[in-house]
C-alpha positions in Angstrom: 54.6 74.3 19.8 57.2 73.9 22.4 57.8 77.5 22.5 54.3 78.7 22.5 54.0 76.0 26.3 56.9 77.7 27.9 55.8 81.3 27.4 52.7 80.5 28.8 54.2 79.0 31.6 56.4 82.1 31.8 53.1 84.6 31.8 51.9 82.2 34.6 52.1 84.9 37.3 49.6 87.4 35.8 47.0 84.6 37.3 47.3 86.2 40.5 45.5 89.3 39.1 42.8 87.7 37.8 41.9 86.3 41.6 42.2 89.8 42.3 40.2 91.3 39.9 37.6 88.3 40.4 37.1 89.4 44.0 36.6 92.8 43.3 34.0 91.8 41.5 32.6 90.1 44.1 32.9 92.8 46.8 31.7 95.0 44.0 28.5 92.8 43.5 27.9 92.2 47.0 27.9 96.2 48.0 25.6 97.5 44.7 23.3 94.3 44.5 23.1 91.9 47.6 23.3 94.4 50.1 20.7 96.9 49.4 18.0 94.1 48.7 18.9 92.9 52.0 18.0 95.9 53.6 14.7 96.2 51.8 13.7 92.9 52.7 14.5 93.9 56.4 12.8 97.1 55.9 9.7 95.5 54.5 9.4 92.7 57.0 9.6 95.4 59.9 7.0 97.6 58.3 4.2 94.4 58.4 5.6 93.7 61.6 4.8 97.3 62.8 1.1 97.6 61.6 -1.3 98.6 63.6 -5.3 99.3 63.4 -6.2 102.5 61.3 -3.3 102.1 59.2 -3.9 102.8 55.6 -2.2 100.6 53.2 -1.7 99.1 49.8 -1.6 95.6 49.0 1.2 94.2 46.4 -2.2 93.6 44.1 -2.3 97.4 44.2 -5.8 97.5 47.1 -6.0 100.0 48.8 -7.6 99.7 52.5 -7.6 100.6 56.5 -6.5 97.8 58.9 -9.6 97.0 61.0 -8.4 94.2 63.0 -4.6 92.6 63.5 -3.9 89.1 64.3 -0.7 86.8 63.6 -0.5 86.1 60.3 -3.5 88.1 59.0 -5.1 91.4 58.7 -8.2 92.6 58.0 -9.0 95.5 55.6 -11.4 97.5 55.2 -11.8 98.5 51.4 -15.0 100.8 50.7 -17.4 101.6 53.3 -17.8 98.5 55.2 -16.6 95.8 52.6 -14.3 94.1 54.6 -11.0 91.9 52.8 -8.7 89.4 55.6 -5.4 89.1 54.0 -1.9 87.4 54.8 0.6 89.8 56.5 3.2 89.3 53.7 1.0 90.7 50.5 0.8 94.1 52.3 3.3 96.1 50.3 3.7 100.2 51.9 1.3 102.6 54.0 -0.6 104.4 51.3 0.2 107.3 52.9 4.2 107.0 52.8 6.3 108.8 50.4 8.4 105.8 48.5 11.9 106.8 48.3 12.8 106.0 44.5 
């Protein structure tokens, strides 16, 4: 038992590469997953930001509609020959008339 506690204290050194390999992970993780949702989100939010009346867009529900009418938090669409649909800023998802980039 003895024995078994000193080679383990002896094999202590190869910690440092597990820090190592731990924060590659990380910077890994951060480039692949946090990074590129970061710039969505700040793609998406300038998108709503940027709309503008005659617009055509989709809603996240999937609604398709022209922006009539732009104020601060809302916008109204309209859906099919004068029905009319106000709707928060945020659940606009893309222009309808965008190519997504997969």
């Amino acid at each position: 038992m003895l024995n078994f506690i000193i080679l383990q204290a002896a094999a202590g050194g190869a910690g440092y590469s597990n820090f190592i390999m731990i924060g590659v992970m990380v910077v890994i993780f951060y480039f692949f997953f946090i990074r590129p949702q970061q710039k969505k989100q700040k793609d998406q939010k300038a998108f709503t930001e940027s709309v503008t009346k005659g617009d055509n867009v989709v809603t996240i529900g999937g609604i398709h509609g022209k922006v009539l009418s732009v104020e601060d938090t809302t916008v109204t669409l309209e859906i099919d020959k004068g029905a009319k649909m106000k709707i928060e800023k945020s659940s606009i998802s893309m222009e309808s008339t965008k190519k997504v980039a997969s």
